[in-house]
Every structure is written in structure tokens, then in C-alpha cells.
N, C-alpha and C positions, 0 to 999 in steps of 0.2 A: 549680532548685537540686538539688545532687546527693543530696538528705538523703531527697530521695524517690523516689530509685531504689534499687534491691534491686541492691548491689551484687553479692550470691549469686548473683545470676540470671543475671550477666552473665558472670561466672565459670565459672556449670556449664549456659552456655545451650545446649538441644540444638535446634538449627533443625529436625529433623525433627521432631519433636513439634509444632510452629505451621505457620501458613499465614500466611510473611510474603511474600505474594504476594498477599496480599489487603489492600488500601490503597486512599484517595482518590485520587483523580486534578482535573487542572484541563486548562484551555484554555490557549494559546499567549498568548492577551488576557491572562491575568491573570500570565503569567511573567515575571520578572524577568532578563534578557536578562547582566548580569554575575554574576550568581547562580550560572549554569547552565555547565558544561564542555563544546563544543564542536570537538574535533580536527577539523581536516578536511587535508586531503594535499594539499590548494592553500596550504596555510601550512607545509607540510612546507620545511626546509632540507637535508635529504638530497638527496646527489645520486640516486639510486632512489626519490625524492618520497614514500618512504613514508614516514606520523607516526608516529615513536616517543616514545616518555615513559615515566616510571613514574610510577603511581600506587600509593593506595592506597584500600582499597574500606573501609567501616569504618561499624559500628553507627547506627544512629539513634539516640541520648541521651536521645530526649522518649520514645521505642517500641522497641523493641528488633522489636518484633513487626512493628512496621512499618518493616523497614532495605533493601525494595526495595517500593516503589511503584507500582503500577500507575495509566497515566491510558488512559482509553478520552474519543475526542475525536470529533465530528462535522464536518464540512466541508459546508456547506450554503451552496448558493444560490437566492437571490430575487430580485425587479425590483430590489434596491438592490446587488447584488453579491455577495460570496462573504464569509461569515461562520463563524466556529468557534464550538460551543457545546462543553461537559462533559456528558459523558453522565451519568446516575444510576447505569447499568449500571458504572461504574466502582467503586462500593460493592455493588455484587451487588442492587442493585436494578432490577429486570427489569420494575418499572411505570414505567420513562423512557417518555414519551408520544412521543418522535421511535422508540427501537426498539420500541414498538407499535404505532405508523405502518407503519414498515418492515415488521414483520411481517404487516398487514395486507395490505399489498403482495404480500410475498411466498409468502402462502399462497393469494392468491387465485386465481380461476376463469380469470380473465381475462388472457391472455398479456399485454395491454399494461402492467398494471399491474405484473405480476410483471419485465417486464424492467428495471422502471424500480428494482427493488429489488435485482438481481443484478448482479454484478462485471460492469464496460463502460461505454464511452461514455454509455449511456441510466443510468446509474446515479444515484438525487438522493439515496442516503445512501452518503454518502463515511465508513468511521466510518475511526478509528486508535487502538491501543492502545500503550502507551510505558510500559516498566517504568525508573523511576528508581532511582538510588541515589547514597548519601554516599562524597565522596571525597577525599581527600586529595591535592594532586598535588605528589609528590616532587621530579621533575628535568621540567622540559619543555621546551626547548632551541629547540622552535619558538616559545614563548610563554614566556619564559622571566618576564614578570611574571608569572605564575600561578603560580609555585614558593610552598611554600610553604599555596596557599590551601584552603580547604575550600570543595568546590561542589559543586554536583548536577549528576549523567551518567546520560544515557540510555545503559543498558547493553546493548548489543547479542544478536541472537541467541546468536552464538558466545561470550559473556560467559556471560550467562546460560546455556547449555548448562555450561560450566563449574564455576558455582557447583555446579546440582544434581552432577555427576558427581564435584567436589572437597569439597562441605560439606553438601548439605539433603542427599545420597541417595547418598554413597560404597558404592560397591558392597563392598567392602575396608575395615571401619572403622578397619584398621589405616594404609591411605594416607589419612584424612579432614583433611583441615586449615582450621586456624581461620581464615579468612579475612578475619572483619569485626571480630577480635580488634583491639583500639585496641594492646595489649602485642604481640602473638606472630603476629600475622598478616602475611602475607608483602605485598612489594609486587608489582604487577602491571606487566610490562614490556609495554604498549599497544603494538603493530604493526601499523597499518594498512595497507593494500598498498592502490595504487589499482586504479580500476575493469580489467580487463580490456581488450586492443584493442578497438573495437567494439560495446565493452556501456554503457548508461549510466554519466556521471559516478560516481551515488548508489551504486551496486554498487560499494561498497569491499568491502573483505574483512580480516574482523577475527582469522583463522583463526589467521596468526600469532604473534599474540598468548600470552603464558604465565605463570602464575606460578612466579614465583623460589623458590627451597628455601627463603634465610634469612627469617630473622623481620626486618621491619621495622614499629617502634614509631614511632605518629605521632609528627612532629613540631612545632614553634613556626611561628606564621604566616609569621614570616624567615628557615626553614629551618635553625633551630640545634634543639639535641636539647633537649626540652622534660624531661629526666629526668637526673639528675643520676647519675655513676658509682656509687653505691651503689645506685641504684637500679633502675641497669640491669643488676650484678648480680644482686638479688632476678626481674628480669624474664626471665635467662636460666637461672639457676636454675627458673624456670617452666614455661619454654619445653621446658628439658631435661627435669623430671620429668612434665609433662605427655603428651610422648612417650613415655616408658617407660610410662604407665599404658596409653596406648592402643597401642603396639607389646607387651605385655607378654607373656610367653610361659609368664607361670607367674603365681599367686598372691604370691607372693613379690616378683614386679616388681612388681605392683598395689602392695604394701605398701609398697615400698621409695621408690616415684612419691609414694603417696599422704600420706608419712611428711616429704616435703621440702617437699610441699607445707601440708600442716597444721605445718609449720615456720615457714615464711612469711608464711600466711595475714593476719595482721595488719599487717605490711609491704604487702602485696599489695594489700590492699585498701585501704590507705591510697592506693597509686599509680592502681589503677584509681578510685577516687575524685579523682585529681586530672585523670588524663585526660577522662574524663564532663566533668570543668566545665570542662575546655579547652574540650572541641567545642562544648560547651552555647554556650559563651560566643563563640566563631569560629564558628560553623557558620553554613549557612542551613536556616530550616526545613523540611527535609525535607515532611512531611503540611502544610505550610500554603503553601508555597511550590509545589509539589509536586502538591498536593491539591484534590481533588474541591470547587469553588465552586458554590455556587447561582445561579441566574441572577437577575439582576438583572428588574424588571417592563418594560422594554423591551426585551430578550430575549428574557422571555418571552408578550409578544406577535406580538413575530416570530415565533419559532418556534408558536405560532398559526394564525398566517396560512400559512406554509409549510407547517403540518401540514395545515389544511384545505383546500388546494388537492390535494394531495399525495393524500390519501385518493381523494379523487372522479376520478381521473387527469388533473387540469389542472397540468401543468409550472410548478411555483411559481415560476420566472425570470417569468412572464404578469404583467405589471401589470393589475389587478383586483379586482373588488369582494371583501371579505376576506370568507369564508366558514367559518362556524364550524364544528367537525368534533366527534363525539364523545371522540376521541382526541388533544384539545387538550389542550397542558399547563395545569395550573392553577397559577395567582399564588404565586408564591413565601413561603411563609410561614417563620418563625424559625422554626430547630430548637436542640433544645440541643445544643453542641459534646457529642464524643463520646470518654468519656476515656481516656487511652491505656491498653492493659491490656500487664503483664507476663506474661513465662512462671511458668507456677505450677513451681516446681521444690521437691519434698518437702526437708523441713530433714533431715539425717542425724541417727541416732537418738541418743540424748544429745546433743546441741545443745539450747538452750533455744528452743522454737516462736517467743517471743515477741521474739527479736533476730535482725530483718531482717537484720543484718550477718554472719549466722555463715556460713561456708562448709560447702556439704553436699557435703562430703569424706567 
């Protein structure tokens, strides 16, 4: 429900102050396969097979904090085959008993064991790391059901190089731009190129790829404008004075931003209250969809058995008597979910502390 989000916050959210890079992550088992946005340049209809589309990149509604997700995954095999678990390391827990396996590996004395810990052939901990994110997808012409939907995208290097260079870490506060803004944020024009003559398929290149100047305000699941002309007035009135505060060249322009905007403010927040419980409502969830799953108790006797062979250098593919190892993971117990937190953004002075809804203008 939108009643308990701090619409201020979303208003005057500054990503560099958070570490929303720090998220759950989950395994490919437990993803939801139509959930998730997939481009690939085998489904491109261009004649230079590159995927284009536009998107849009936009907030997490349940976390704000959490609007790109990290998943760190394992790829392990045993005498039964090739299995993926969630690492713990994905919440910044560094007691996962598979990366203190690893580590044991790879600090050791002994060259055999170390090779079996480092990048190569002889390698038995395969990890992978995958930052997700909310997206909107505007026009996509190779897929063009997906107009329209909101899903989760793995956002690539050159994305992510992006964001920090355009929103968490603009070198220029005056080129920063709102990005994951649901009003004022731009869309993204996605260009994939494929792989190079010669080089793997998987070596796309997302380099391409750029964001647009204008502002594009999400839309309705059927691709009609979920904001009605009055209201996309007040949004470009937003658009516009927000600019002036952060291109400002005087005191004076700060005021004169800040003056259109404490105008507004009550219209404003009316709309960004209606957008939040659009996504809420279409979206998928980001951190659960997305996010870091405990392992089930048959899991975690696998990974067990693969730990304790693993340790002592017996090649856990070996069908063999299960040997228990210090550095087993222990049985899954219930934890309590973990509640989302907001950005703490100070209330402007004369505001009343105790109404969430004031804008700290």
C-alpha cells in the first residue's frame, strides 16, 4: 500500500547517500522465467541483428534502497550433475559455508587444492554475480508482447557503468539525471550489437546503448498514458523546475526551482502516490523474485556432501561415502524477513516532523 511509503523520500531521493547495491540475490531454480526481461539479437528483427528497444529503468516501490539488486550464484557439480545454489555472500554474509570452502581451497599449502579453487578447467566453485533491476518496457518491436509490461533485467556492465556515471556518482551534479524517476526519468534506448566476427555468441556489446534527454513518465500495462493532461502538466512543470535547481547559476534560480516546485508539491505528490501503486500493483517483486532464497534441507545436504569432499581434495563429481567436513553448511533455520528500510532524508525546516508527506524542499 502506498500509505507506507514516504513519498518525500522519493521526491528528494539522493542515491548517493545509500548503497542500493547492496540486495538479496536468488538462484535461476527459483526464477520465474516470464517475470524476467531477456533481449537477445537472435530475436532481433533488424536487418544488422542488433536488439533495440526502449525501456525504462524505475524504482523499486517495496525499497527504494533496494532499486538494483545484486544475486551472487554458485554452479556446482556432484555424482548427480550440475546444480545452482544462492550464495549468503549475496547479503554480505561471508560465513556462506561453499565461500569458506573455497577459501579454504584457496589459501591453502597445497597447489592441488588451490587449483581446484582458481579461475580454469580444474575450478569446482563456479560463483556468478548479476545485478537486477525494475523496468518498464516502452516499445520492443522484436517482442512486441512485452510492450507495456514491467519485469526484471539484468543490467549489464555498460548499464551499470552508466547509472553510476549518470545518477549514484555524476561527476557534474549539474548533468545528473533522475533515472529511476517513475515522473521525470528518461527512457533508455537498449542497442545491442552482436557478438564480434570470431568471438563468442554471449560477447554482445551493450556499449551502444544511451539515454534519451526527454523525460519519459511510466506508463499503463497497454501502453496508454497512465496520467491524465493535467497532470502531465504538473509532471513537466517538475521536470522543468527541478532542472533549474540543479543547473542553477545563482541563489535566485535555486529559489525560483524551488518556489514552482513547493507550488505543486500537493498535486505532486498526489501523482507520485498514484504511480508507486501502479508499479506496486503490475510490478514483480523485485527482492523476492530477485532475492536471496535459503536453501531448502535437501540442498543443504548436497551442498554437504560437495563441501566435504571438496575440502579434503576428493573431486565431489566421485560417487562416495558422504564425508562430513567442518565447513558444512548447517540446516536451514527460519529467519525473520528483513524490513525494507528507506532513505532517511531530513524534513525542511518549518515542515511539521511528524507528516511523512511534507516535501523537504
Amino acid at each position: 500500500m502506498t500509505d507506507t511509503v514516504n513519498i518525500d523520500e522519493l521526491l528528494d531521493f539522493n542515491p548517493e547517500d545509500k548503497s542500493v547495491f547492496d540486495g538479496p540475490k536468488t538462484s535461476e531454480n527459483n526464477s520465474k522465467s516470464e517475470l524476467f526481461y531477456r533481449p537477445n539479437v537472435k530475436n532481433s528483427v533488424a536487418a544488422d541483428k542488433h536488439y533495440r528497444a526502449l525501456i525504462r529503468l524505475i524504482y523499486n516501490p517495496k525499497d527504494f534502497n533496494r532499486s538494483v539488486v545484486e544475486r551472487t550464484t554458485y554452479t556446482l557439480e556432484d555424482a548427480e550433475g550440475k546444480f545452482y545454489v544462492d550464495s549468503r555472500i549475496s547479503e554480505g554474509d561471508k560465513t556462506c559455508p561453499i565461500f569458506t570452502a573455497w577459501k579454504k581451497l584457496h589459501h591453502s599449502s597445497n597447489p592441488e587444492l588451490v587449483k581446484h579453487s582458481a579461475a580454469g578447467p580444474d575450478n569446482w566453485f563456479n560463483r556468478q554475480t548479476r545485478r537486477h533491476v525494475l523496468i518498464q518496457v516502452i516499445q520492443d518491436e522484436n517482442n512486441p508482447e512485452l510492450n507495456g509490461k514491467f519485469l526484471i533485467w539484468k543490467a549489464s556492465k555498460n548499464i551499470l557503468t552508466m547509472l553510476d556515471t549518470k545518477f549514484y556518482k555524476a561527476a557534474d551534479p549539474k548533468k545528473k539525471v533522475f533515472l529511476f524517476d517513475y515522473l521525470i526519468g528518461p527512457a533508455l534506448a537498449l542497442d545491442i550489437a552482436p557478438a564480434a566476427p570470431g568471438e563468442p555468441e554471449y560477447k554482445v556489446d551493450y556499449a551502444p546503448s544511451e539515454f534519451e534527454t526527454d523525460i519519459q513518465p511510466i506508463k499503463t500495462v497497454d501502453g496508454n498514458d497512465l496520467f491524465d493532461g493535467k497532470e502531465m502538466e504538473i509532471i513537466e512543470q517538475y521536470a522543468d523546475a527541478k532542472q533549474k535547481v540543479i543547473k542553477a547559476r545563482s541563489d535566485a534560480d535555486v529559489k525560483k526551482g524551488n518556489a514552482v516546485i513547493a507550488e505543486i508539491k500537493e498535486s505532486l505528490r498526489a501523482i507520485f502516490q498514484k504511480a508507486v501503486q501502479y508499479v506496486t500493483d503490475n510490478a514483480p517483486d523485485l527482492i523476492q523474485e530477485g532475492g536471496y532464497h535459503p536453501w531448502s534441507e535437501a540442498t543443504t545436504e548436497r551442498v554437504n556432501r560437495f563441501i566435504a569432499k571438496a575440502v579434503q581434495g576428493i573431486n565431489p563429481t566421485t560417487p562416495d561415502t558422504v564425508v562430513t567436513g567442518s565447513t558444512a553448511a548447517q540446516p536451514v533455520q527460519p529467519t525473520q524477513a528483513v524490513q525494507p528500510t528507506q532513505p532517511e532524508i531530513p524534513v525542511a525546516q518549518g515542515d511539521a516532523a511528524d507528516n511523512k508527506y511534507d516535501l523537504p524542499f
